[in-house]
C-alpha positions as CSV (number, residue, x, y, z in Angstrom):
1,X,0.0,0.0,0.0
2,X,1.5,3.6,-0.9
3,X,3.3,5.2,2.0
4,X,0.8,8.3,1.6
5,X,-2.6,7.0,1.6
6,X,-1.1,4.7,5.1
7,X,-0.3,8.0,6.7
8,X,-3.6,9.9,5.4
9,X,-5.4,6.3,7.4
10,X,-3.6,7.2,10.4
11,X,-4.3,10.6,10.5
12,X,-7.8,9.9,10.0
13,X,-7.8,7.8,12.9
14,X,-5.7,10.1,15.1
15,X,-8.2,13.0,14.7
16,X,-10.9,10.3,15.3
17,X,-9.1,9.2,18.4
18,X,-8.8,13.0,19.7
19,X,-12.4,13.7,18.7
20,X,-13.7,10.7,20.9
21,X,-11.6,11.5,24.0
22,X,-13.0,14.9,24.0
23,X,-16.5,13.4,23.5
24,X,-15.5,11.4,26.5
25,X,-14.5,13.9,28.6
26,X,-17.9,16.2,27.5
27,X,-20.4,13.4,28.7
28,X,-18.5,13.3,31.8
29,X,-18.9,16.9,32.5
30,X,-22.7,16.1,32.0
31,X,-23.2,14.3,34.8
32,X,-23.5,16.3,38.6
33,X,-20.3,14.8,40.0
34,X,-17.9,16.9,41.3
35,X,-15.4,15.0,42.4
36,X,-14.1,13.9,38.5
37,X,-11.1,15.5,37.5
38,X,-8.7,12.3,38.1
39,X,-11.5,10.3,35.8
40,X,-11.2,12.7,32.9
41,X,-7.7,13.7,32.8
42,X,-7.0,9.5,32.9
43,X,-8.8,9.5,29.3
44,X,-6.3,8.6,26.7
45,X,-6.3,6.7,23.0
46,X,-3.3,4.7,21.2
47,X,-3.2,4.3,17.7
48,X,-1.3,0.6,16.8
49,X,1.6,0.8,14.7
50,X,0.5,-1.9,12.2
51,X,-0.8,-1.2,9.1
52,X,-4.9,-1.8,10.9
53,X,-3.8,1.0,13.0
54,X,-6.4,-0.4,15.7
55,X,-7.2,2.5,18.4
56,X,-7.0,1.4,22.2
57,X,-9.0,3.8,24.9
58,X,-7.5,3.9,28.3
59,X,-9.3,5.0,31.4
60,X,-8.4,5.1,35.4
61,X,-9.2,1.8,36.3
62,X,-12.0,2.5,39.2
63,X,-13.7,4.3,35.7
64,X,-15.5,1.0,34.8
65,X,-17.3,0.6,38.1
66,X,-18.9,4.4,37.5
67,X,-19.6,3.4,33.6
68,X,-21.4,0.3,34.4
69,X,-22.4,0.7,37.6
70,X,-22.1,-1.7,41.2
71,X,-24.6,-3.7,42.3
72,X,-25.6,-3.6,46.1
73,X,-26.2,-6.0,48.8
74,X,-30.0,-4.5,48.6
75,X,-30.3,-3.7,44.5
76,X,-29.5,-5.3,41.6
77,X,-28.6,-2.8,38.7
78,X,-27.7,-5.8,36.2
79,X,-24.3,-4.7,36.3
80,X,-21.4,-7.3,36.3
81,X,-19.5,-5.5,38.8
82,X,-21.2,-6.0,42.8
83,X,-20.6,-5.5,46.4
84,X,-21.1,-9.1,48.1
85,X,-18.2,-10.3,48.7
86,X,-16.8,-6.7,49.3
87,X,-16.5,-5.4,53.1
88,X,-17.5,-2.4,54.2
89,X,-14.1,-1.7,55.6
90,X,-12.7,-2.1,52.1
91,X,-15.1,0.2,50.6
92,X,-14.8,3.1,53.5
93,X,-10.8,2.8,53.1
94,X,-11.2,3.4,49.3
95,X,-13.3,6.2,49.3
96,X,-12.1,7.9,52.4
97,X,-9.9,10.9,50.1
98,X,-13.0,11.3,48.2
99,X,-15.5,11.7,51.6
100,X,-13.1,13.9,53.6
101,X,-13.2,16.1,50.4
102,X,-16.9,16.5,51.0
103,X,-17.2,16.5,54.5
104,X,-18.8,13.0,54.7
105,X,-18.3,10.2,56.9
106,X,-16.5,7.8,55.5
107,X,-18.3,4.7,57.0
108,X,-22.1,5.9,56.3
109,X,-21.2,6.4,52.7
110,X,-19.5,2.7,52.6
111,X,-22.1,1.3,53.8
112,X,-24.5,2.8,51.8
113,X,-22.9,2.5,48.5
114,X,-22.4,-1.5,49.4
115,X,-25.9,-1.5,50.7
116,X,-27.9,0.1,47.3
117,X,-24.8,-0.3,44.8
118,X,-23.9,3.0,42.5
119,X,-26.0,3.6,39.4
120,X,-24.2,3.1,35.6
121,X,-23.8,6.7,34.0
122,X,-22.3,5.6,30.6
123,X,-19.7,7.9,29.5
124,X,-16.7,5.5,28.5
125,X,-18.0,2.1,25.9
126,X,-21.2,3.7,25.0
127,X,-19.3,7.0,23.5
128,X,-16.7,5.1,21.6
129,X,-19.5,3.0,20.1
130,X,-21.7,5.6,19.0
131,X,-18.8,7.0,17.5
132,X,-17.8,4.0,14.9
133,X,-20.2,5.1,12.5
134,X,-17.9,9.0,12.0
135,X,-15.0,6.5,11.7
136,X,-15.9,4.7,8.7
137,X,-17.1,7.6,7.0
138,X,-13.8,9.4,7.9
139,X,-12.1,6.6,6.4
140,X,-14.0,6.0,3.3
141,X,-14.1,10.1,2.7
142,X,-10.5,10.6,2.9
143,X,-9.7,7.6,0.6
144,X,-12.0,8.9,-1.9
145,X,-10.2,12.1,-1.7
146,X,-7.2,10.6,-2.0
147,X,-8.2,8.4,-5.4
148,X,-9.7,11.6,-6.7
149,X,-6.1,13.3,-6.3
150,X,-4.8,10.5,-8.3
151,X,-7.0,10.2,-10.8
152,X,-6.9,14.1,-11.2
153,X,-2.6,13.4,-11.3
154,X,-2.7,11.4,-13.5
155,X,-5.0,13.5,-15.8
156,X,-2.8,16.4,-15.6
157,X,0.9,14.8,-16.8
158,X,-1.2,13.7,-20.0
């Protein structure tokens, strides 16, 4: 494959990548939390190096429990993450930055978070999904612009 059109592919999917982060990061900012700022500046993208170029997103690891949700001893949510093997203690140590911050005590908030779970907001798998659809059509625009440059090329050296 020409040397151009594979660095026109990854540009595509650079700009793609960028784009998605910031969509990201903007559905975050939807949702009343306050305490978010080590969630959203943990947003990141790869591009491979192969010629597929496949894009990997990258989030702070407790991100996935706040994207899908926790399930409590009390609720089920249908999330696969849960609290019943989890001990209070565990939980109040965990959050204990994050309640001091607010003025909260870390123990009622433990137990209440392993008692009714916390609810999904979607901001991380949903996004990128939604997203696909801008890919593709980034990709098949900029290869047609490409062929039409060629084409046009070759029409103008005869």
């Amino acid at each position: 494959m020409n040397e151009e059109l594979i660095n026109l592919l990854k540009q595509i999917k650079d700009q793609w990548g960028r784009e998605t982060v910031a969509a990201i990061i903007k559905v975050i900012d939807s949702y009343p939390i306050n305490y978010k700022g080590i969630l959203k500046r943990s947003i990141s993208y790869e591009q491979g190096t192969s010629l597929d170029g496949d894009i990997e997103f990258f989030m702070a690891d407790y991100g996935q429990f706040v994207d899908k949700g926790v399930n409590g001893t009390l609720q089920t949510r249908g999330s696969q993450f849960n609290f019943k093997q989890t001990s209070i203690k565990g939980v109040a140590y965990h959050i204990k930055p994050w309640a001091l911050s607010k003025g909260l005590n870390n123990w009622a908030v433990a137990t209440n978070i392993v008692k009714k779970g916390i609810k999904p907001r979607p901001f991380f798998d949903s996004v990128i999904q939604s997203r696909i659809n801008v890919l593709g059509e980034s990709i098949t625009q900029g290869m047609a612009d490409y062929m039409d440059d060629q084409v046009n090329g070759l029409n103008n050296t005869q």
